[in-house]
C-alpha positions as CSV (number, residue, x, y, z in Angstrom):
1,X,-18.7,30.4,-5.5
2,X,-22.4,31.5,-5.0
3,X,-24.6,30.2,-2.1
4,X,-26.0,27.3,-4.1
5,X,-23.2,26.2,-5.4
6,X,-21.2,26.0,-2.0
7,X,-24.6,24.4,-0.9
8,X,-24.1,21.7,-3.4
9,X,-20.3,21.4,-2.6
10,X,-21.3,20.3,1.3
11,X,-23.8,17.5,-0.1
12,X,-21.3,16.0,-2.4
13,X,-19.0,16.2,0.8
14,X,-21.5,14.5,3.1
15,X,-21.7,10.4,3.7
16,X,-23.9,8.4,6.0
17,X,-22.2,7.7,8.9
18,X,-23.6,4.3,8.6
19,X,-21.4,3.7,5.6
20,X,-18.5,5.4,7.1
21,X,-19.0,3.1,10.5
22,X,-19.0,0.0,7.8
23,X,-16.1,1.4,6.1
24,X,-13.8,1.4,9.2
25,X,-15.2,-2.2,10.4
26,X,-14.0,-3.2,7.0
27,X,-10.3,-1.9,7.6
28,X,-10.0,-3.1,10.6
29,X,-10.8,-7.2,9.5
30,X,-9.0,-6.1,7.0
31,X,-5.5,-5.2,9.0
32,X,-6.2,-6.1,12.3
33,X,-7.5,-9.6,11.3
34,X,-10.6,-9.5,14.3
35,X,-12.2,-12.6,12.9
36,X,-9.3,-14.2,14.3
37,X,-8.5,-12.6,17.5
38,X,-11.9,-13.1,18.7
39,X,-13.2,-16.7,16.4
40,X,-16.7,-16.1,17.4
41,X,-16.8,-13.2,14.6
42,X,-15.7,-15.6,12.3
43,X,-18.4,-18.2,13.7
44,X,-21.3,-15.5,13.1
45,X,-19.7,-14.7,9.6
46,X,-19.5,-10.9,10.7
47,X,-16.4,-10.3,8.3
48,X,-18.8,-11.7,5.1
49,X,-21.8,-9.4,6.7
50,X,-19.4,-5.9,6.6
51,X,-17.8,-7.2,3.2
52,X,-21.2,-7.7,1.8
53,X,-23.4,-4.2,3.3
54,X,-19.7,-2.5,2.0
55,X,-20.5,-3.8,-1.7
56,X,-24.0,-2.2,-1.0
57,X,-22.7,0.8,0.1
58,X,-20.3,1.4,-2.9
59,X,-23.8,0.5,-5.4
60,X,-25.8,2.9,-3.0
61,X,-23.0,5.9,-3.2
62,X,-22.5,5.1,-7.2
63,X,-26.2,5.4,-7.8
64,X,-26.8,8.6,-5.9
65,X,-24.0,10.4,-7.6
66,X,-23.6,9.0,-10.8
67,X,-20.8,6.5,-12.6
68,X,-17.7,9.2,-12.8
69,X,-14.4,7.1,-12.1
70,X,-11.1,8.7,-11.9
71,X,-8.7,7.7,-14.4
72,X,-7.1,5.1,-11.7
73,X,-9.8,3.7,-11.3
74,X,-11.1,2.8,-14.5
75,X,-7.4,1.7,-15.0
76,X,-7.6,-0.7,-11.9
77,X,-10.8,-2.1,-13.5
78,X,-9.1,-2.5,-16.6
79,X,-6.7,-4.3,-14.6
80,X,-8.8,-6.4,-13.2
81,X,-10.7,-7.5,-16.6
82,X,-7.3,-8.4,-17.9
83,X,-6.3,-11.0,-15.1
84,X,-9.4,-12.3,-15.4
85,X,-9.0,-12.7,-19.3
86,X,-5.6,-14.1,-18.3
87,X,-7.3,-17.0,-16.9
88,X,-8.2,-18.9,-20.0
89,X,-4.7,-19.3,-21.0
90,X,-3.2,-19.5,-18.1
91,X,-1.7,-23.0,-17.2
92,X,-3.4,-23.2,-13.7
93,X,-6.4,-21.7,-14.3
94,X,-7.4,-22.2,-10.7
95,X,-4.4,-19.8,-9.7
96,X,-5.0,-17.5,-12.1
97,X,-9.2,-17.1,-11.0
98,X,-7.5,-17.1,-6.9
99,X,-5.3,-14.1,-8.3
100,X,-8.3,-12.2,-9.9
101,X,-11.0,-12.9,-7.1
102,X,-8.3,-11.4,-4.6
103,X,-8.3,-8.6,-6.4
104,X,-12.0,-7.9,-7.0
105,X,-12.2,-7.9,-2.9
106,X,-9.2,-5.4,-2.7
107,X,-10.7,-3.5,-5.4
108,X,-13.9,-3.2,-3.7
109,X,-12.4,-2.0,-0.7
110,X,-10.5,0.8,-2.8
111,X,-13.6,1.9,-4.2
112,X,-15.3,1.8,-0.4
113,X,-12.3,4.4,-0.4
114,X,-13.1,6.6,-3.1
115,X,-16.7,7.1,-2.6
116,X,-17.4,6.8,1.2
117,X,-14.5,9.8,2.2
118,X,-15.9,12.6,1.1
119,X,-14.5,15.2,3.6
120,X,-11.6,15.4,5.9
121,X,-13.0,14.6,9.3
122,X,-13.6,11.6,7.4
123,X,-10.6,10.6,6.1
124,X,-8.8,11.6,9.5
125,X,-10.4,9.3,11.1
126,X,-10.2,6.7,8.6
127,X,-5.9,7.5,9.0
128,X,-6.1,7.3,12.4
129,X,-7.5,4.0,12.5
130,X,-5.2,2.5,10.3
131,X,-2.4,3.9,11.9
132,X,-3.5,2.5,15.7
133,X,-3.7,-0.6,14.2
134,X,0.0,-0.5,13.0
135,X,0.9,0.8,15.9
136,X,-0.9,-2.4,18.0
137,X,1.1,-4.6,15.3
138,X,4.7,-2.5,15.4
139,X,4.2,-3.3,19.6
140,X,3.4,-6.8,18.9
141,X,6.0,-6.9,16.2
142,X,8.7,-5.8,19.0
143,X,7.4,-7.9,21.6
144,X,7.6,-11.1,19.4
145,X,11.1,-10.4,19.1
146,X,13.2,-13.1,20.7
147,X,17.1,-12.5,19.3
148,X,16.6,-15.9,17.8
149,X,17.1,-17.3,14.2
150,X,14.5,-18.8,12.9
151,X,14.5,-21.7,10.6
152,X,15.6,-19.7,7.5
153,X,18.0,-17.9,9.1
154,X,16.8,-14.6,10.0
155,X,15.6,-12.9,13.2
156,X,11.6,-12.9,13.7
157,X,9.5,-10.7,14.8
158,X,6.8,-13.6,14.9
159,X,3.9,-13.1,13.0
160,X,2.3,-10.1,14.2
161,X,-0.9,-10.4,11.2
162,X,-2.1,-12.5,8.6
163,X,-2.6,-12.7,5.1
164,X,-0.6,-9.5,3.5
165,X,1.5,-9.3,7.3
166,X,2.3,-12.2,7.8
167,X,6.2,-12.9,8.3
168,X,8.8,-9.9,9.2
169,X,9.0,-8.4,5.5
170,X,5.5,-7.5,5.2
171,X,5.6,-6.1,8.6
172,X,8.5,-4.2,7.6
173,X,7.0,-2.8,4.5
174,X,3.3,-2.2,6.2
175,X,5.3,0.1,8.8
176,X,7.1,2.0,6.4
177,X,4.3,2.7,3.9
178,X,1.7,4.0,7.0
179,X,4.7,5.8,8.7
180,X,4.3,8.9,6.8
181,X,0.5,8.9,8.1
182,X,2.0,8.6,11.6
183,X,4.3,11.7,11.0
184,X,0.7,13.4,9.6
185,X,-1.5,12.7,12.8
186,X,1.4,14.4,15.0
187,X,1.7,17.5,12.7
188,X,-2.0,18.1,12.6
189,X,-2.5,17.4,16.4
190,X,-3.1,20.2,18.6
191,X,-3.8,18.8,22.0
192,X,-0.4,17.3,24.0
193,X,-2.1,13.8,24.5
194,X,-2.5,13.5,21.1
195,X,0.9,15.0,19.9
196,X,2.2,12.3,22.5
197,X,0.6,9.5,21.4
198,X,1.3,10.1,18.0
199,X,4.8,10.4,18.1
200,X,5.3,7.6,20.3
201,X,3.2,5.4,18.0
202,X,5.4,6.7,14.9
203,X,8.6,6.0,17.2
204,X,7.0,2.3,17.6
205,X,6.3,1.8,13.6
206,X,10.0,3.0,13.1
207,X,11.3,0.6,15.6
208,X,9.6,-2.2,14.6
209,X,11.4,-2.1,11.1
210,X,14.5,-2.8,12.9
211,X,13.5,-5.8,14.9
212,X,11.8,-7.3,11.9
213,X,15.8,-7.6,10.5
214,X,14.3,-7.0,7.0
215,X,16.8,-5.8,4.8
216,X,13.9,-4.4,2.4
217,X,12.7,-2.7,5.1
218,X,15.2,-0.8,5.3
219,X,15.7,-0.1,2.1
220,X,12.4,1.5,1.5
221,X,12.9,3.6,4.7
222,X,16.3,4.6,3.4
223,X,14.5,5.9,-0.2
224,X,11.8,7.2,1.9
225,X,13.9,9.8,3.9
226,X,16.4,10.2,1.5
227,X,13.2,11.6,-1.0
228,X,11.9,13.8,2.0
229,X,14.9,15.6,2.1
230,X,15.6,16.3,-1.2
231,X,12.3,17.0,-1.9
232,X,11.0,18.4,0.8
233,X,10.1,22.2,1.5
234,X,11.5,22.5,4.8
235,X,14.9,20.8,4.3
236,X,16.8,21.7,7.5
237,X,13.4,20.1,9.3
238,X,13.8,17.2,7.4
239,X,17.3,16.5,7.9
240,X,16.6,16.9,11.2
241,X,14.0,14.2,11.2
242,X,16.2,11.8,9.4
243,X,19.4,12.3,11.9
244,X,17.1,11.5,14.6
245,X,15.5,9.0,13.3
246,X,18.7,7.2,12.6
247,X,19.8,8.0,15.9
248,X,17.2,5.9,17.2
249,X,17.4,3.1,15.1
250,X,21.1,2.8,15.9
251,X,20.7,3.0,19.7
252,X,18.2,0.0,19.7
253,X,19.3,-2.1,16.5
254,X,19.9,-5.7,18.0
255,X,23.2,-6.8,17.9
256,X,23.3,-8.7,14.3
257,X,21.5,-5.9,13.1
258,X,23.5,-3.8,11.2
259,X,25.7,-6.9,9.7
260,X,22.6,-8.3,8.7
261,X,22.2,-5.2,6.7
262,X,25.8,-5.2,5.5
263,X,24.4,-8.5,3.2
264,X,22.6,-6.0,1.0
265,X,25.8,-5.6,-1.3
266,X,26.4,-9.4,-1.1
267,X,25.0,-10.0,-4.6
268,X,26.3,-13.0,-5.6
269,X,24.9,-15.5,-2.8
270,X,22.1,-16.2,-0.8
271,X,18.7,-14.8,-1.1
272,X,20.5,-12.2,-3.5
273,X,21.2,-14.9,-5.9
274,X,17.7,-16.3,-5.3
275,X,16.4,-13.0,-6.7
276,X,18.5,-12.8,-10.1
277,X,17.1,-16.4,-11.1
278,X,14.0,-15.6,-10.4
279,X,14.0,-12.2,-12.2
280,X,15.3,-14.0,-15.2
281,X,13.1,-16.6,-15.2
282,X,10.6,-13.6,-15.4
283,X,12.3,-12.3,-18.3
284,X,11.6,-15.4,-20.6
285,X,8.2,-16.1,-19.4
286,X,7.7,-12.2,-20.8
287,X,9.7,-13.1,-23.8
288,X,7.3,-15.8,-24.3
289,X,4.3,-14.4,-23.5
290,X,4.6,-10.3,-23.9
291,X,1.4,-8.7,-24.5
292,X,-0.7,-10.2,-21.1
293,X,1.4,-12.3,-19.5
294,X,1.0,-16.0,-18.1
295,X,-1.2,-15.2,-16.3
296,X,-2.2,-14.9,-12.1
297,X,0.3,-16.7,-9.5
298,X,1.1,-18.7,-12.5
299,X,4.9,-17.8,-12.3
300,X,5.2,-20.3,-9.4
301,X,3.6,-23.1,-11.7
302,X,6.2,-22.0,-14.6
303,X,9.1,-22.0,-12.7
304,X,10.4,-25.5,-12.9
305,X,10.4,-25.0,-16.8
306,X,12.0,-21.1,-17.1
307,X,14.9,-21.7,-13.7
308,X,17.2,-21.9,-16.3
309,X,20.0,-20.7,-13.4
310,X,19.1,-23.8,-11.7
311,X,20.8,-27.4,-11.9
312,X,18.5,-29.6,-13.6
313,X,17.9,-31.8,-11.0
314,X,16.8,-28.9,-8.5
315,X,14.3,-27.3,-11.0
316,X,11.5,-29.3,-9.8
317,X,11.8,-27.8,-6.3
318,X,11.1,-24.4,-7.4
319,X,7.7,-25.2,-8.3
320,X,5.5,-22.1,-5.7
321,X,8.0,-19.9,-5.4
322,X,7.3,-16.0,-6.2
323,X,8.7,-13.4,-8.4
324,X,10.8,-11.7,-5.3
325,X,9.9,-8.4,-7.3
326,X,6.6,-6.4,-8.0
327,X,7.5,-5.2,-11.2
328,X,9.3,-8.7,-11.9
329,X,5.8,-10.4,-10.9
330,X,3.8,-8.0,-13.1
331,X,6.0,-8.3,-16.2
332,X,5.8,-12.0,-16.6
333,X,2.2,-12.6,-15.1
334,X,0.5,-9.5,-16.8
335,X,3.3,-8.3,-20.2
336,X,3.2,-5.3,-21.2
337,X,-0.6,-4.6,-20.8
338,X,-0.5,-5.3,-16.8
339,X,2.8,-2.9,-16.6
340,X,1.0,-0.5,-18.8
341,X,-2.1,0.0,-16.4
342,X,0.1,-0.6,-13.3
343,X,2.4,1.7,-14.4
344,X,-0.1,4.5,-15.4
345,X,-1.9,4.3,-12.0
346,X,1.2,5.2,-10.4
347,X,2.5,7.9,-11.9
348,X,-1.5,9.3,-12.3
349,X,-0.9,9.2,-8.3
350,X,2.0,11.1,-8.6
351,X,0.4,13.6,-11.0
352,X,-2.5,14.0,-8.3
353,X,-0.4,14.8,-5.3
354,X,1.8,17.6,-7.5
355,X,-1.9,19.0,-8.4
356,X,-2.8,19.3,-4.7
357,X,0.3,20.9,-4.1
358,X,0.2,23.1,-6.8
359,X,-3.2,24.3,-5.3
360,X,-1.7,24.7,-1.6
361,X,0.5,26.7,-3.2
362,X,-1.8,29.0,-4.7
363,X,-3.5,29.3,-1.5
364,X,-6.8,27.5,-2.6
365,X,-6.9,24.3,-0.5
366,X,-5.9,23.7,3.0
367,X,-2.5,23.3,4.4
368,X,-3.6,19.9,6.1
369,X,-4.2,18.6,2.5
370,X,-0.8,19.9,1.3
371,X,0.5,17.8,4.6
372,X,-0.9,14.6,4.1
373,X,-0.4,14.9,0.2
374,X,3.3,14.7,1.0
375,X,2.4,12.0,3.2
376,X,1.1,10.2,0.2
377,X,4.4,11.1,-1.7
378,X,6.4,9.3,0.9
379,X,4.3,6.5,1.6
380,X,4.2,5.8,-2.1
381,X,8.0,5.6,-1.9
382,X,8.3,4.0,0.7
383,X,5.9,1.3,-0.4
384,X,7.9,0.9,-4.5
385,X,11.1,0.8,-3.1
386,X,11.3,-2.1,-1.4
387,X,8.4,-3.5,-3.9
388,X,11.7,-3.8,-6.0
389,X,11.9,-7.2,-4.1
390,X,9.1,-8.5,-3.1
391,X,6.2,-10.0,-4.6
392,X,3.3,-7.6,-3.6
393,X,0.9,-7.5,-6.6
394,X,-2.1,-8.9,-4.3
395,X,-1.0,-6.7,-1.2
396,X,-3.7,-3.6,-0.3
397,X,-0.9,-1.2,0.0
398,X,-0.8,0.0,-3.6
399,X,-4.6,0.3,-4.6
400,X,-5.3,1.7,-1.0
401,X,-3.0,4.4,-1.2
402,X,-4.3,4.8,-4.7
403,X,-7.4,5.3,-3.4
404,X,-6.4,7.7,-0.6
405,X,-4.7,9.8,-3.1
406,X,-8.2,9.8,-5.3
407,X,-9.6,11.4,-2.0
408,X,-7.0,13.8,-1.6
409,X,-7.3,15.2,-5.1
410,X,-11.1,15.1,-5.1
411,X,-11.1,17.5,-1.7
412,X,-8.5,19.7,-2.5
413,X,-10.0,20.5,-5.9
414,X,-13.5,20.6,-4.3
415,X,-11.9,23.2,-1.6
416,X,-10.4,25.3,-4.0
417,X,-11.6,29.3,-5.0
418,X,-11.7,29.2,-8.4
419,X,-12.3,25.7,-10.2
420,X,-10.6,24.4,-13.1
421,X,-10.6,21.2,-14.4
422,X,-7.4,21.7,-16.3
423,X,-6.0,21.7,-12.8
424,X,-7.6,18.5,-11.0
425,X,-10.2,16.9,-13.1
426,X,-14.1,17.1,-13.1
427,X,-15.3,17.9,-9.8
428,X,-17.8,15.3,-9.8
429,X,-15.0,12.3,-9.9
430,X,-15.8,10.3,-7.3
431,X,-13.3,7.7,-7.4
């Protein structure tokens, strides 16, 4: 690459560090809930303030480089023009506009992503924030613990967050999906401090899964692992990893804990037979409506009339309840266009972190970006495993780790020798 043209390749890496400063504000309302920690931020509306001069930010950086969207993205915003189309025949309309405004904030906070980390130091830092907030919730999370059932029947860890963590499942599956990031920050720390803190945070995230009881939980950090090890290029390291990972979870499991988990195979009672009649009812409301669905959180509203595996008389009280299941939620409330673009993001994502890999491989990006690829890989895992069961379409974890993979690929094309955009796409995408 000639002078100019590495020249040009630092200003499309650099970002106001005013917009990188609003960025990280944003995350941590976002996960760390600060409005309501300290009420007098709510009271001075400085959530809406940093939500709003983020929306400026993501016009500002769009305008200075141009309109060239990824192909996630422009599939996330044909996902979000369907559920708002969805709203006119949805039978709740009111739902169905909740469903798409939550998405339109997400959405703008995946494209805050995309166009405000435009070099590593950024995006480390960005990582590192988001993992010391899971590590403040993964304490909080253990320190709610009181060996008590609650009224459903299951241990709590309290509620450590709110909104998208706020019972022990979505703690559970927030620790497992920002784990791998945990992992990251050790690898790439050089000082002892920060190897130490690092690894005692990850320890904390990996505990905290076990005090939440959630048998999801563990399923997705059962997946996780066993997909690091078979796909991982150091396999004797990450055997190693695994063994003493479940070393630790078995000296600390709560007693309970590992007959709680021991109710995974029970698939005939319970919360197991709670799932199967909702996943059926989310097969006829597809049958019935399979080209865009019924629409946003209107499977709740639908229920009473599809719980078919119900008694008559207890239809009624089914009236709210979710899908239990991602890809059960997106089938009935989105058909076959939702799973379409859904579905293509995903495995786009996958495609991405194999490109980056490809390039480390070939020696023309950095190994820190091969590393935190294969964070991405696992996270991603770790997050559609246990997705399998529970209802997670309006949680940040999917379009944020979207996002981060965007970043990845963006940077490990922009760091790379010789560029080809058979390899990783125009080098101009910007999210």
């Amino acid at each position: 690459m000639d002078t100019v043209g590495r020249q040009a390749s630092l200003t499309e890496r650099r970002t106001p560090r005013v917009a990188v400063a609003f960025l990280l504000l944003f995350i941590i309302f976002e996960y760390l809930r600060l409005h309501e920690i300290l009420p007098i931020l709510g009271t001075l509306r400085v959530q809406t303030v940093t939500f709003a001069t983020l929306i400026l930010i993501v016009f500002v950086e769009t305008a200075k480089r141009g309109i060239d969207l990824s192909q996630q993205s422009w599939l996330l915003l044909g996902f979000l023009g369907l559920t708002f189309f969805t709203i006119v025949p949805a039978v709740n309309q009111f739902f169905a506009y909740q469903f798409s405004f939550g998405l339109t904030l997400i959405l703008i906070g995946y494209f805050a992503i995309t166009h405000v980390l435009r070099n590593q130091r950024d995006l480390k830092g960005f990582l590192s924030l988001l993992v010391a907030i899971h590590m403040y919730h993964a304490v909080n999370g253990v320190r709610g613990y009181s060996g008590q059932f609650d009224r459903y029947g299951f241990v709590s860890t309290g509620e450590p967050g709110g909104s998208f963590l706020g019972d022990e499942n979505d703690l559970a599956l927030a620790m497992v999906v920002i784990l791998p990031f945990g992992l990251y920050l050790l690898r790439q720390s050089r000082s002892l401090p920060a190897r130490i803190f690092w690894g005692v945070g990850s320890v904390m995230m990996l505990l905290s899964v076990v005090f939440t009881f959630s048998r999801g939980g563990f399923v997705g950090l059962g997946g996780m692992f066993l997909y690091w090890v078979v796909t991982s290029r150091n396999r004797a390291k990450a055997i190693g990893t695994l063994v003493v990972a479940a070393a630790l979870m078995i000296a600390v499991a709560p007693a309970g804990y590992w007959a709680r988990i021991e109710t995974i195979q029970h698939t005939d009672s319970g919360t197991a037979q709670v799932r199967w009649n909702s996943w059926a009812a989310a097969r006829q409301m597809f049958y019935d409506s399979p080209i865009w669905g019924v629409g946003g959180n209107n499977f709740g509203v639908l229920l009473p009339d599809y719980a078919m595996e119900y008694p008559e008389e207890r239809r009624p009280t089914q009236w709210g309840r979710v899908a239990h299941s991602l890809y059960f939620e997106l089938l009935a409330e989105f058909g076959l266009l939702g799973v379409l673009m859904i579905g293509s993001v995903i495995l786009l994502n996958f495609r991405d972190i194999k490109k980056v890999m490809f390039l480390s491989q070939q020696g023309r990006c950095s190994a820190s970006l091969l590393e935190l690829a294969e964070s991405l890989r696992l996270s991603l895992v770790g997050f559609l495993v246990p997705a399998a069961f529970l209802s997670v379409l309006t949680y940040p974890h999917l379009y944020y780790l979207t996002g981060l993979t965007v970043v990845v690929c963006r940077l490990a094309f922009i760091e790379s020798a010789d560029l080809r955009p058979d390899l990783v796409g125009s080098r101009e995408r910007t999210g």
